[in-house]
C-alpha positions, 0 to 999 in steps of 0.5 A: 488064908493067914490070919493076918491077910485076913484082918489086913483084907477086911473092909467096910462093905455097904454094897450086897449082892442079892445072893442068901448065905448058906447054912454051912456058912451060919454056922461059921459065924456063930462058932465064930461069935461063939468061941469069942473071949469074954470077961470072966467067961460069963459070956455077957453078949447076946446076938440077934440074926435077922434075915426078916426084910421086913424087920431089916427095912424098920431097922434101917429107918431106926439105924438113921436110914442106912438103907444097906441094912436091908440089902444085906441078906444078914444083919446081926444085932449085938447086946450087952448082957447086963446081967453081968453087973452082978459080979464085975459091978459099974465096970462090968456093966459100962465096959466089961459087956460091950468089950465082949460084944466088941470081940465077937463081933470082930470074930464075925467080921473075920470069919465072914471075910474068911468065907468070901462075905462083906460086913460093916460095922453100923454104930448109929441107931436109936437103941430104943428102937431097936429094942422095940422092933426086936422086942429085945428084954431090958437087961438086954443093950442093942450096941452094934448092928452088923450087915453081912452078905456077898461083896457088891463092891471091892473098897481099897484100903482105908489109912492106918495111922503110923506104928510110932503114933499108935504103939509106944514099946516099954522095955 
């Protein structure tokens, strides 16, 4: 698949089968996140895979009661590592740390639409919770759970906003 059919083919997908995900397939969504940009290089990010159903189901009722999250066979957590405020400061820490959660995870999402999987993107959680399931260290910030596994369901394509009204080109 090209690059670009594969971002143009992605979907937000809530619907799993009940299939597990091979290790070959593991492997390539953690080179994936692996081989993400960062700021700096420091590699401010941190990612828990959870396959544990009972852990999933407690993260669904931190994550508002998105039941998906348990149904999906993988649901990876994504943090902030704050360290990184000791060379980028505020900035690093506010902005620096979750562009580089950001990147890898949209690194994930590619790879796993590469590999005939789904995933969605979950922003909606109470991170303390979270924290607390995956007793996740303090200079650790849980910003993203993603769900991930076999498509159960083939979405169409969300609106995109025009090119003129996202894209201004300065010559």
């Amino acid at each position: 698949m090209a690059l670009l059919d594969i971002i143009k083919g992605r979907r937000s997908i809530r619907e799993f089968k009940k299939k597990e995900i091979p290790e070959d397939v593991i492997e390539k969504l953690i080179d994936a996140i692996i081989w993400a940009p960062s700021a700096g290089n420091l590699q401010s990010r941190y990612f828990y895979f959870v396959f544990n159903a009972d852990i999933k189901k407690r993260l669904v009722r931190a994550a508002l009661d998105q039941s998906f999250i348990a149904s999906a066979p993988l649901s990876v957590v994504g943090c902030c590592d704050y360290r990184i405020s000791q060379r980028y400061g505020t900035r690093g820490k506010e902005l620096y740390t979750i562009q580089d959660v950001a990147v890898s995870i949209q690194n994930l999402m590619l790879a796993a639409h590469e590999q005939g999987l789904g995933s969605v993107w979950v922003g909606a959680f109470r991170e303390d919770e979270v924290a607390e399931i995956l007793s996740i260290p303090d200079h650790l910030r849980p910003v993203v759970i993603v769900s991930v596994g076999y498509t159960d369901e083939n979405p169409l394509p969300p609106q995109r906003v025009s090119r003129e009204r996202a894209i201004k080109i300065i010559t």
